[in-house]
C-alpha positions as CSV (number, residue, x, y, z in Angstrom):
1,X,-0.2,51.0,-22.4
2,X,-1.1,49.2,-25.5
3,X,-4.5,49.4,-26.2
4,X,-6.6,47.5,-29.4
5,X,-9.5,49.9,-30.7
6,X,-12.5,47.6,-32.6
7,X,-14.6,49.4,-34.8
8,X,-17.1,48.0,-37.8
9,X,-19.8,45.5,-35.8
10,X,-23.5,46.0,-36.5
11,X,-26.5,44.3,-37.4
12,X,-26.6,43.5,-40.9
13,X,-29.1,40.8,-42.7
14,X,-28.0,37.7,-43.9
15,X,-26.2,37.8,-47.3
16,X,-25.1,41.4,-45.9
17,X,-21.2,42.4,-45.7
18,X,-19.5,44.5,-42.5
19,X,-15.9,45.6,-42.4
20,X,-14.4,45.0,-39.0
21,X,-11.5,47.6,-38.0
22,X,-8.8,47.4,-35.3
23,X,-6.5,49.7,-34.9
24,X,-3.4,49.8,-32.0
25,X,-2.3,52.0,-29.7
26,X,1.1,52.6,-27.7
27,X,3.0,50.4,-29.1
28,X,5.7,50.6,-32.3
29,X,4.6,50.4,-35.4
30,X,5.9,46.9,-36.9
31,X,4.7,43.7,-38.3
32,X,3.0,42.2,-35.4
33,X,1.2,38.7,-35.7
34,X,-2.7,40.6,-36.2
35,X,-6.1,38.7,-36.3
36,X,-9.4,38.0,-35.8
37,X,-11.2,35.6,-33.3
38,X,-14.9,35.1,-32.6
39,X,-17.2,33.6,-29.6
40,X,-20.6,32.9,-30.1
41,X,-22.8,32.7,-27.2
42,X,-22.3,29.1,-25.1
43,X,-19.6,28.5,-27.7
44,X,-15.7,28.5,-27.2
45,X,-13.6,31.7,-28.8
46,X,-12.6,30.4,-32.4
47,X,-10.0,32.0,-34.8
48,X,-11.3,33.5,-37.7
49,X,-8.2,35.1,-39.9
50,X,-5.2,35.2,-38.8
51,X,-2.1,37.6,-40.6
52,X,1.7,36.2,-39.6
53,X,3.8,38.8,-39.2
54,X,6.3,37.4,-41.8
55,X,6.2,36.8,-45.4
56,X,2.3,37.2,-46.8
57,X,0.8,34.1,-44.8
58,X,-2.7,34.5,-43.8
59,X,-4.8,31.5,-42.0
60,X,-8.6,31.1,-42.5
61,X,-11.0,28.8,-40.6
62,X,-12.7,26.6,-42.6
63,X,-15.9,28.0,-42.0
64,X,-15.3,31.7,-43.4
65,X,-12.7,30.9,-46.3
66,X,-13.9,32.7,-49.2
67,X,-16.5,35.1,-47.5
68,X,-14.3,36.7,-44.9
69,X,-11.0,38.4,-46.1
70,X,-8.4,39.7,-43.5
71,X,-5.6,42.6,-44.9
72,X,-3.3,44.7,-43.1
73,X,-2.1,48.1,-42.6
74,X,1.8,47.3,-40.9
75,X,2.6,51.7,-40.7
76,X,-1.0,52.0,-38.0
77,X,-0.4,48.5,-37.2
78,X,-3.7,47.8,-37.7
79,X,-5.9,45.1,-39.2
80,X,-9.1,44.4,-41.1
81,X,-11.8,42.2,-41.7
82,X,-14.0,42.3,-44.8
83,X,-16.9,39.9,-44.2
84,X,-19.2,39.0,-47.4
85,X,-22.0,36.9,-46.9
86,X,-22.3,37.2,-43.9
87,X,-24.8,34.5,-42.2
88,X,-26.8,33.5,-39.2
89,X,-24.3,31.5,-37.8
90,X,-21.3,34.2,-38.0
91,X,-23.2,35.8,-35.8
92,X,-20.7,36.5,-32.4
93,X,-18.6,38.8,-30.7
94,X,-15.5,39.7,-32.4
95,X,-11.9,40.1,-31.1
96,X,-9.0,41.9,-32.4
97,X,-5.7,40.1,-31.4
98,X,-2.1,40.7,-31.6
99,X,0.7,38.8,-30.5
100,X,3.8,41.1,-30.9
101,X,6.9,40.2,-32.6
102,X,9.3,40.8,-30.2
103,X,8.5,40.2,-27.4
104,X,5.5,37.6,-27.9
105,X,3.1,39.5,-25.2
106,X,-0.6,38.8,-26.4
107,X,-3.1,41.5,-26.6
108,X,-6.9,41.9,-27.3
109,X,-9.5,44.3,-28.1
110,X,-12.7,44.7,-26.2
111,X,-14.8,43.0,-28.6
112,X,-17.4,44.4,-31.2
113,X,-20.6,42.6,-31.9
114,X,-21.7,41.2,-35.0
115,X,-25.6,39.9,-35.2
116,X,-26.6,38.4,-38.5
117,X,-30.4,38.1,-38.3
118,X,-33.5,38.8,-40.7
């Protein structure tokens, strides 16, 4: 059973930095399609990073380029998210995602909270 494990959400102030962890489980270590979405209360879930699983491509929304940076560890296939700056409206719960590159099945983790607040 495959199984994404979050790790990293907090409360942090704003102008503070959390690392986000997600690690998987039961399934073959390879270069998956690995990212991060968000859904902030009465809001729609919203990409955040996204890491293809070829080449070195990496997808930011608008909204977190140059704060947020997502990298990649392809032997635990897991993935990270290094979030600088961190302000009130990043505030959300966060969602580990992997589509896997064979056979396309979409997973997700259960979500870790992230409240940016003074």
């Amino acid at each position: 059973q495959v199984q994404l494990m979050e790790s990293g959400g907090g409360l942090v102030q704003p102008g503070g930095s959390l690392n986000l962890s997600c690690e998987a489980s039961g399934i073959t270590a390879m270069r998956h399609r690995m990212g991060w979405y968000r859904q902030a209360p009465g809001k729609k879930r919203e990409l955040v990073a996204l890491h293809f699983n070829s080449g070195d491509m990496i997808n930011y929304a608008d909204s977190v380029k140059g704060r947020f940076t997502i990298s990649r560890d392809n032997d635990k296939s897991a993935v990270y998210l290094q979030m600088n700056n961190l302000q009130v409206e990043d505030t959300a719960v966060y969602y580990c995602n992997m589509v896997h590159k064979v056979t396309q099945m979409t997973y997700w983790g259960q979500g870790t909270q992230v409240t940016v607040s003074a």
